[in-house]
C-alpha positions in Angstrom: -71.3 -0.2 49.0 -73.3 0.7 46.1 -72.4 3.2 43.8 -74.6 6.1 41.7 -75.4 5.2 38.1 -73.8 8.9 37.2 -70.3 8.0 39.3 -68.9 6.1 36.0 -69.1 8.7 33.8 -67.9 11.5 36.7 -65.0 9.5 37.0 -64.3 9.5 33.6 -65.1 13.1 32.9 -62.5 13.8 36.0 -59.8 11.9 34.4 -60.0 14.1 31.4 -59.9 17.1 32.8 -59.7 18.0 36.5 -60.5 21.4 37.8 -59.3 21.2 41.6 -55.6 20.1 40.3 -55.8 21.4 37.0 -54.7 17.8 35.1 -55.7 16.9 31.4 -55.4 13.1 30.7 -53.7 12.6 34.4 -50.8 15.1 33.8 -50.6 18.7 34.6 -49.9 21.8 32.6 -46.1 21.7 33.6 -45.2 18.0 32.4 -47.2 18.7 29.5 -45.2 20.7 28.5 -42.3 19.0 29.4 -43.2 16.0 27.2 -44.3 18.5 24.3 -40.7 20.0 24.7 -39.1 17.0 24.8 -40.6 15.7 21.6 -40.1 18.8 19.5 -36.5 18.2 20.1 -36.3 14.8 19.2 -38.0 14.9 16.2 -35.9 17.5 15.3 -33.1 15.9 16.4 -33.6 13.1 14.2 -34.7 14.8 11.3 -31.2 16.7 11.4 -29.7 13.3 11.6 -31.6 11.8 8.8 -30.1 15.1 6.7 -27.5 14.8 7.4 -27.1 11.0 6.9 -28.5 11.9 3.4 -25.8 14.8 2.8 -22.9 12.9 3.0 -24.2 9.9 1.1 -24.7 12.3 -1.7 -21.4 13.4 -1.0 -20.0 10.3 -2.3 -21.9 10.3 -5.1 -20.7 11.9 -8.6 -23.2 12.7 -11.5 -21.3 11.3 -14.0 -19.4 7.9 -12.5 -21.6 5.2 -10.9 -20.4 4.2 -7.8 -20.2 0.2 -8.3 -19.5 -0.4 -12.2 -17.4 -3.0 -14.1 -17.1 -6.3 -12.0 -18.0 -4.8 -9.2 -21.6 -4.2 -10.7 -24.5 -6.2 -10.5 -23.9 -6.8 -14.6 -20.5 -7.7 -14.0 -19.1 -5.7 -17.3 -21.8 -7.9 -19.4 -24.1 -6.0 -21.2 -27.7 -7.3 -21.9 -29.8 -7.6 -25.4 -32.5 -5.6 -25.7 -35.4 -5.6 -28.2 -38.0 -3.7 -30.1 -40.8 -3.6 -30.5 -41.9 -4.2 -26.8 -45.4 -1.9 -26.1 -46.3 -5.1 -23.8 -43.2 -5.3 -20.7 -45.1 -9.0 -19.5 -45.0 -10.7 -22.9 -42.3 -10.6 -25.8 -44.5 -12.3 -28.5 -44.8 -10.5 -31.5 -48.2 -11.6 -33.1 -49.5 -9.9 -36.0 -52.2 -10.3 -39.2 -50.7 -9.4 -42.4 -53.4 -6.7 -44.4 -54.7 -5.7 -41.1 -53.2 -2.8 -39.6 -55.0 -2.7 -36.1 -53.0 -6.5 -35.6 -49.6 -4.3 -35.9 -50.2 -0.7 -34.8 -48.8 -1.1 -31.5 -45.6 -2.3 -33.1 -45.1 0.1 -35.5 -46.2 2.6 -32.5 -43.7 1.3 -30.4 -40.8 1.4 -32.8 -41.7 4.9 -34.5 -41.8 6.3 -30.8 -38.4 4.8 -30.0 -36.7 6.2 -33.4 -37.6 9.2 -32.9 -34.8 10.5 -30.3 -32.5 9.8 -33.4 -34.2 12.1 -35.6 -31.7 15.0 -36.3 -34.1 17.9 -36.0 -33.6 16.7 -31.6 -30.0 16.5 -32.2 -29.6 20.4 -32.3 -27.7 21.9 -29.5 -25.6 18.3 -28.9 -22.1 17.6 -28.9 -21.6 15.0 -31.6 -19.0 13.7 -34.0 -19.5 11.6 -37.2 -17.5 8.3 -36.8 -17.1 6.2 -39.5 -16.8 2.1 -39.0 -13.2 2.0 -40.1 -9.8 0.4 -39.4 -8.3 4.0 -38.7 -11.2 5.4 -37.2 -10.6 7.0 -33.5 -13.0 8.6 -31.1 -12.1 11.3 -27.9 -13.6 9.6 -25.6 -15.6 12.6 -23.9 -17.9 12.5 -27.3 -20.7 11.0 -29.2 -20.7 9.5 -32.1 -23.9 10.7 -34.3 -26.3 7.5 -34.8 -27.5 8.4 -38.6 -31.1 6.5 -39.2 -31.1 7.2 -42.8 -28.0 5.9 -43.2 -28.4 2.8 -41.6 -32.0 2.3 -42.4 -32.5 4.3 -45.4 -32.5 2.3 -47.8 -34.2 -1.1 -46.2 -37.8 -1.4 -45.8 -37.4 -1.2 -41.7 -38.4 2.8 -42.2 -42.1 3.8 -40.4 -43.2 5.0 -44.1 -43.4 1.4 -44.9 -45.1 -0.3 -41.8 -41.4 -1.3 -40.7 -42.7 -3.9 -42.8 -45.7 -5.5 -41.1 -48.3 -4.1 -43.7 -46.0 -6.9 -45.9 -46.0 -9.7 -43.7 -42.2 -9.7 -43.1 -41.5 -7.5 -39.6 -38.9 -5.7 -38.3 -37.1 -5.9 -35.1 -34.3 -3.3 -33.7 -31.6 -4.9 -32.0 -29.3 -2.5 -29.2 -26.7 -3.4 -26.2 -28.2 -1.6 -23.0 -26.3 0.4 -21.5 -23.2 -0.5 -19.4 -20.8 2.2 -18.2 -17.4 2.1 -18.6 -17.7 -0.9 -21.0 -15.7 -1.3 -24.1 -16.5 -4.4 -26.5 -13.5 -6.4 -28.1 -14.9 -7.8 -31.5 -13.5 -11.0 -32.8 -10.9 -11.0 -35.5 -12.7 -13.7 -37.9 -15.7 -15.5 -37.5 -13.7 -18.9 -36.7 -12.1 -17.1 -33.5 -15.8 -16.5 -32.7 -17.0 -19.9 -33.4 -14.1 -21.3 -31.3 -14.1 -18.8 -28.5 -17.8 -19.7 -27.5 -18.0 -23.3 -28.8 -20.1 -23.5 -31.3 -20.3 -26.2 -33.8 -21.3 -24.0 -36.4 -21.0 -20.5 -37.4 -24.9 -18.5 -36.5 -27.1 -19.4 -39.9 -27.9 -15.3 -39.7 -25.4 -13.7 -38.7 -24.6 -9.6 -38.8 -20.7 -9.3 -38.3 -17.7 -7.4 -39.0 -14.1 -8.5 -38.1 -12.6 -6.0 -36.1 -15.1 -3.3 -36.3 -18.4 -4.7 -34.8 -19.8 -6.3 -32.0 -21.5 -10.0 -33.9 -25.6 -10.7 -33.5 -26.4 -13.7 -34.2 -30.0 -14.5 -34.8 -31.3 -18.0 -35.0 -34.9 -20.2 -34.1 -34.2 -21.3 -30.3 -35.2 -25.1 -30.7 -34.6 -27.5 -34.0 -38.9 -26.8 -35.0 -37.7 -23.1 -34.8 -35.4 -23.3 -36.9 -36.7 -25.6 -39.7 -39.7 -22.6 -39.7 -36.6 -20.4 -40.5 -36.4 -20.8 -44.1 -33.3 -19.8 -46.0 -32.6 -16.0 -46.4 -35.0 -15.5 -43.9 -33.1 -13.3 -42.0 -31.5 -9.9 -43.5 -30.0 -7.3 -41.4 -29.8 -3.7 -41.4 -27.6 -2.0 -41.6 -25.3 -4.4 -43.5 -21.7 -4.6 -45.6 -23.8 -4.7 -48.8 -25.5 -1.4 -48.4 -23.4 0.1 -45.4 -19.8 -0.9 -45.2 -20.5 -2.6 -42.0 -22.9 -5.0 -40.3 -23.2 -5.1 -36.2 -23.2 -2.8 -33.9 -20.3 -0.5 -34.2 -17.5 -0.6 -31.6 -16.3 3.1 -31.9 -19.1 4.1 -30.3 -18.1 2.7 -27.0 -17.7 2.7 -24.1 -20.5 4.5 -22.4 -19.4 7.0 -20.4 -22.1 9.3 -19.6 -21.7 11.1 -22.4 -24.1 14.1 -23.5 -26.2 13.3 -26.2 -24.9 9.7 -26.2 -27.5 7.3 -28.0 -27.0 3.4 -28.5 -26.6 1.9 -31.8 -28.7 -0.3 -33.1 -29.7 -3.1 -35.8 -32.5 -3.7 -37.8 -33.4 -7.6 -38.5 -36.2 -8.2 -40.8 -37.7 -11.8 -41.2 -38.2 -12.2 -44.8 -39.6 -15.4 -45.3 -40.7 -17.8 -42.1 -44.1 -19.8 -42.2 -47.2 -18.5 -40.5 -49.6 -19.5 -38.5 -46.9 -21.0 -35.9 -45.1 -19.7 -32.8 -41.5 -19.2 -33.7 -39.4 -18.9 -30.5 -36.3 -16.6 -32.1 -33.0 -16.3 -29.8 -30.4 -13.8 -31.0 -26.8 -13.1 -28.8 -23.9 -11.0 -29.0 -20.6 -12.1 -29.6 -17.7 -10.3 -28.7 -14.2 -11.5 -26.7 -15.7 -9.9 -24.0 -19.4 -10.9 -23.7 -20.1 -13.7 -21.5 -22.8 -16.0 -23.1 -22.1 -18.9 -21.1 -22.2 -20.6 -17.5 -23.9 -18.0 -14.3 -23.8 -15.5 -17.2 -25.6 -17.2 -19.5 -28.7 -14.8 -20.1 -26.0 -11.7 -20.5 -25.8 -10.7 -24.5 -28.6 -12.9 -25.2 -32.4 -11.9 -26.1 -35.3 -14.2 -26.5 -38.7 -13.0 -28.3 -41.6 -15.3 -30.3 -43.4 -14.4 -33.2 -46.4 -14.8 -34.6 -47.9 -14.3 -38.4 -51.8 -15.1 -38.2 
């Protein structure tokens, strides 16, 4: 039986909508709406659900305490080193040309930007205490110890009025501890529990360290050729027991706990004499009884950068 070139189409026109029993796609007006009914409700159903789901999970949360912290945390109660300057996150070499400032700009940038949440004009309307690196010194826990740049910096030549050094050839780099709640550092007592504790053979050749009081960076050149570009001296830190009373990062200003206003002290290492012209690989770690810088833990308190005077 042969059919009419136009009977395709028909057919197809039919399907879509059909006038004698009043179907679209196949389906009448009545399970249309059905299905459109039934839709609208689960939707909103599971929208409801999801809401809800979402409710109670922030239920369990609290704005102040984390809800996995100490070893239960992916850090495990060991805090990490951090660095700056770092304008580039996918490379940590530092690579300048002494007497020309577009070389260093974005390190000076980078560390002018991150000083300047301890300026004291953006201190205003904070609740902060000065705490003083002491024997006898004590801290409520629920404040913040005031981080004082020109004290700790003042009088160095790490300051953004003098290049933190670059326009000198001899650079600056700030030190910290990120972050880690609920954590409170136990310093060592004397450098030979320190050289014991995490057997070393030698005591760090730059070290910034006070018995009792700080948490110890030690900064040294990562392999042997590293190191013999290290000259003597060529290390200083900021602030230090010369100028300061103290060198390390203070242990009354821990632990962490969410504190309002709470900022993270910091250290200043300038390299004063290195040779140029050759990548440095520089390795600095913290030392505390506390700080893990061995075995699965190995890259906890520790930092690794390179530098580079053209």
């Amino acid at each position: 039986m042969a059919y009419g070139h136009d009977e395709k189409p028909n057919s197809t026109l039919r399907f879509i909508w059909n006038s004698d029993e009043l179907k679209f796609l196949g389906r009448s007006i009545d399970s249309w709406a059905l299905i459109t009914v039934y839709l609208i409700g689960l939707y909103l159903f599971l929208a409801a659900f999801v809401v809800a789901c979402i409710a109670v999970f922030y239920e369990t949360l609290d704005n102040t305490v984390p809800k996995w912290y100490g070893e239960d945390s992916l850090t495990m109660n060991n805090p990490g080193l951090g660095i700056r300057p770092l304008p580039q996150f996918d490379t940590t070499l530092i690579r300048f040309q002494q007497g020309k400032p577009s070389s260093y700009k974005p390190y000076t940038d980078h560390l002018e930007s991150y000083l300047m949440q301890y300026e004291n004009n953006l201190y205003q309307g904070r609740k902060l205490v000065e705490c003083s690196v002491s024997p006898l010194a004590v801290r409520p826990l629920e404040s913040t110890c005031r981080v004082d740049i020109d004290e700790m910096i003042g009088k160095s030549e790490c300051t953004k009025e003098k290049d933190f050094g670059y326009e000198d050839g001899q650079p600056c780099v700030l030190l910290k501890m990120n972050r880690v709640f609920g954590f409170s550092p136990q310093p060592y007592a004397s450098i030979d529990e320190l050289v014991q504790d995490n057997k070393l053979k030698t005591q760090p050749r730059f070290l910034a360290f006070t018995p009792n009081l700080t948490i110890a960076i030690g900064c040294e050149g990562e392999n042997p050729a590293d190191r013999e570009n290290i000259l003597d001296g060529g290390i200083v830190f900021y602030p230090n027991e010369q100028d300061n009373g103290y060198a390390g990062l203070p242990k009354i200003n821990y632990p962490f706990l969410n504190q309002e206003g709470f900022l993270s002290p910091f250290i200043m290492m300038k390299f004063k004499n290195f040779n140029r012209r050759v990548v440095i690989q520089i390795v600095c770690t913290m030392y505390a009884r506390n700080i893990v810088n061995s075995g699965k833990a190995q890259k906890h308190g520790i930092v690794k950068f390179e530098l580079l005077k053209d």
